[in-house]
Every structure is written in C-alpha cells, then in structure tokens.
LOTI-300424 format. One record per residue: x, y, z of N, C-alpha, C in turn; residue in three letters. Coordinates in steps of 0.001 Angstrom, whole numbers, padded with zeros to 6 digits, always signed. Layout:
XYZXYZXYZALA/...
//
This chain:
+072914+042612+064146+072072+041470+063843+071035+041277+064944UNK/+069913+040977+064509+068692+040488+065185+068361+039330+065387UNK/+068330+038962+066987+067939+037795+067083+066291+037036+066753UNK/+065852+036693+065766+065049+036295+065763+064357+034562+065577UNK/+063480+034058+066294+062872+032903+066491+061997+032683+065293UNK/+061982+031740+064901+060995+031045+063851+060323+030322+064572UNK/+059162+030178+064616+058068+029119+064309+058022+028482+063614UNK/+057191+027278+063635+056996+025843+062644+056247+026974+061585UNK/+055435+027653+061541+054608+028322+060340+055480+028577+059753UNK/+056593+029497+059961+057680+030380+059349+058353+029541+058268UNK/+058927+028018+059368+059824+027333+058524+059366+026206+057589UNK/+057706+026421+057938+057862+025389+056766+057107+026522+055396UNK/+056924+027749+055918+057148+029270+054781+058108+029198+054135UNK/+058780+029272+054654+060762+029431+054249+061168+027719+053759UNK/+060508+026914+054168+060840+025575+053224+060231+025473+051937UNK/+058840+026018+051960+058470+026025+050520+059001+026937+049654UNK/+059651+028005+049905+059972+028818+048993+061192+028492+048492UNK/+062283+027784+049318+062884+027159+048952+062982+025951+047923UNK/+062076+025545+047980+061884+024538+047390+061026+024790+045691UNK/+060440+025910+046036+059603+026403+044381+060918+027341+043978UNK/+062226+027933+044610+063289+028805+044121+064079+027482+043121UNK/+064300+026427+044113+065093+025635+043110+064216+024714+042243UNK/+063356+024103+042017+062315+023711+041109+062334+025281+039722UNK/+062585+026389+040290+062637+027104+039330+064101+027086+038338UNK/+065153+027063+039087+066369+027483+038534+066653+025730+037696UNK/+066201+024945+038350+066191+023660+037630+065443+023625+036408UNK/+064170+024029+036291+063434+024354+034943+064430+025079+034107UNK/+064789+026140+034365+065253+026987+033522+067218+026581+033258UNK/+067575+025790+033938+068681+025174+033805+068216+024326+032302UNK/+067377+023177+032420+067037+022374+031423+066899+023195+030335UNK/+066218+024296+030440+065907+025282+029336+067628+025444+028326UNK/+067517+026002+029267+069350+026074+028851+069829+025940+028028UNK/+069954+024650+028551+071011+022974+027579+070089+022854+026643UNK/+068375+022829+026879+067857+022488+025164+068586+023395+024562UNK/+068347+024556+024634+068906+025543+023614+070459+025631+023102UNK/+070915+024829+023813+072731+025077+023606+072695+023752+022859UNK/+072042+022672+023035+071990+021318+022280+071263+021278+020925UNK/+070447+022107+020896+069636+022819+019616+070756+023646+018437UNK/+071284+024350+019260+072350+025219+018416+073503+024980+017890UNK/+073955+023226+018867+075146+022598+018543+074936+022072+016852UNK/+076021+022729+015609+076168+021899+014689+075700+020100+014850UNK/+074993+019402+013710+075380+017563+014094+076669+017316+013915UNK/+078134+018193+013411+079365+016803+013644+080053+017483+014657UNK/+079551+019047+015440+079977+018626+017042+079431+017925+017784UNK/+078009+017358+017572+077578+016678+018491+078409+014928+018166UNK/+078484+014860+016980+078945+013395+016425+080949+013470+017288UNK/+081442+014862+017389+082526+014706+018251+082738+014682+019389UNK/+081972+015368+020083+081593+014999+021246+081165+013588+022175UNK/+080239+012889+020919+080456+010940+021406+081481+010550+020910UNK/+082063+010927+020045+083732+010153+020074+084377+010618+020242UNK/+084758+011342+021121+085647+011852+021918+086484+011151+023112UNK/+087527+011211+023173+088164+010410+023966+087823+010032+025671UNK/+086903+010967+026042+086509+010449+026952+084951+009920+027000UNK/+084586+009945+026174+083427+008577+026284+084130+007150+025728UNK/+085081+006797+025849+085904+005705+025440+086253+005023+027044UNK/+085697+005981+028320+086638+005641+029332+085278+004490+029923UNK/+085814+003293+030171+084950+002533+031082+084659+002794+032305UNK/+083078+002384+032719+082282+002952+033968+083279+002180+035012UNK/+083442+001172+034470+084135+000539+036296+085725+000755+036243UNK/+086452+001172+035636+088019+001636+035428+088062+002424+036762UNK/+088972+001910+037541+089879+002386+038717+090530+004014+038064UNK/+090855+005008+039026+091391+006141+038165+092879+005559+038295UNK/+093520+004498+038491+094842+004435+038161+095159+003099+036688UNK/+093359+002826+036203+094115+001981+035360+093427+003293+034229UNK/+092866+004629+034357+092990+005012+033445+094623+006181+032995UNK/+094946+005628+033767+096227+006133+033715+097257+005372+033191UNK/+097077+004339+032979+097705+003163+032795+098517+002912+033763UNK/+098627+002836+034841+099684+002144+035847+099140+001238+036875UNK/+099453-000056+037057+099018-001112+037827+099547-001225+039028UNK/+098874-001534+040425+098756-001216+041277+100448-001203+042320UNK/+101149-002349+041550+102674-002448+041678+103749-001311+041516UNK/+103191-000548+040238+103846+000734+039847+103398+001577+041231UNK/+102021+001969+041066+101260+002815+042004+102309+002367+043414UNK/+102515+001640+044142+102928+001446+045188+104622+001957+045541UNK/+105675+001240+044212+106486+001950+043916+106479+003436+044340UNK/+106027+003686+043232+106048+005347+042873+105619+006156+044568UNK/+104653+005174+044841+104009+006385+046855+105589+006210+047820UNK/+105841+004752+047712+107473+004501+048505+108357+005646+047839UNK/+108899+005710+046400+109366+006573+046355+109088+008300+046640UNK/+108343+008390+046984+107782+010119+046934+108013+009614+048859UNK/+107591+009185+049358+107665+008699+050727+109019+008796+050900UNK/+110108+008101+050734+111460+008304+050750+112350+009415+050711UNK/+111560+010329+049412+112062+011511+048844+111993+012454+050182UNK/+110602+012422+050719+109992+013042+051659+110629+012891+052923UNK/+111317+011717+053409+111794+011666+054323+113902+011996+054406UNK/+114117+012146+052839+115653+012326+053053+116386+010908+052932UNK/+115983+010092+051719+116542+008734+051917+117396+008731+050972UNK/+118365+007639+051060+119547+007974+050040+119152+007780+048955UNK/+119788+008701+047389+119548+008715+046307+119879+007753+045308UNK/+120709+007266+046075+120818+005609+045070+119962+004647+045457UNK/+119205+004642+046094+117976+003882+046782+116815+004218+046013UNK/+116410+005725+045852+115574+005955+045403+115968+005608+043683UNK/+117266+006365+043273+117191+005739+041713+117013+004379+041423UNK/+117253+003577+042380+116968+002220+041974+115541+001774+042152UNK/+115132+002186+042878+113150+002236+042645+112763+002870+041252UNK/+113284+004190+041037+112911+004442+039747+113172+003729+038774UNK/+114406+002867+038586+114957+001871+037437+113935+000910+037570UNK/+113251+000371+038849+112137-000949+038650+111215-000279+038208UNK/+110910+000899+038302+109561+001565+037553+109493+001352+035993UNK/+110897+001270+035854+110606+001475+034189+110527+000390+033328UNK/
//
C-alpha cells in the first residue's frame, strides 16, 4: 500500500463523485419499485394494505404489540434473571403461575 496525501482539490473530486454515484443508484432504485409496483396484480396490491401489519399503530410500544403489559414484561426479565443466576425452581414456578 501507498501512502498517499489528498488535497482539498482531490477531496472535494472524490466528494462529488460520490455524491453523483449515489444520486445515481437512488434514481435507478426508484426505477425499480416503479416497475415492480407496475407489475404487481391490483388484489396484491389491495393485500398488501390489509395485511396484518399495516393494522400495527405508529405509537405502539414493541411490547404492547406483543400483547404483554409492562407488569408481565418485568416478571418474565426477573424470571430469566433468576434462571440465569441458579435460583430455586419453586420460586421461579411461582413467578411463572403469576404470569398466567
């Protein structure tokens, strides 16, 4: 390997080309998807919006799309915490019995 120095000319050479490389792959990205969105049948596109995950709300925590509330969630880390440390098993089954 060669050590070589850049100059401000060089790098802002090497910044524009950078910058017209991805302006390119971005054009042709969009290209893309028209064409794959063009080719999609209308009742995959009609399954695709009702599909179970456009049902999921923007502000949903990822543990209430799981359904478990923050009480369970806490449970359940004590128990894996416990497990982890070697705690007795009737301790832990009885955390699991409040889980349920």
């Amino acid at each position: 390997m060669t050590n070589r120095t850049y100059n401000s000319a060089d790098m802002a050479r090497m910044q524009r080309e950078a910058i017209r490389q991805a302006r390119q792959m971005q054009s042709k990205a969009q290209k893309d998807n028209k064409a794959k969105d063009s080719a999609l049948p209308q009742k995959e596109k009609e399954k695709e919006q009702n599909s179970p995950s456009s049902s999921v709300k923007p502000n949903q925590t990822f543990l209430e799309t799981l359904g478990i509330d923050g009480e369970q969630a806490i449970i359940f880390l004590i128990i894996m915490l416990l497990m982890h440390e070697g705690a007795d098993n009737k301790l832990i089954l009885a955390l699991c019995y409040i889980l349920m």
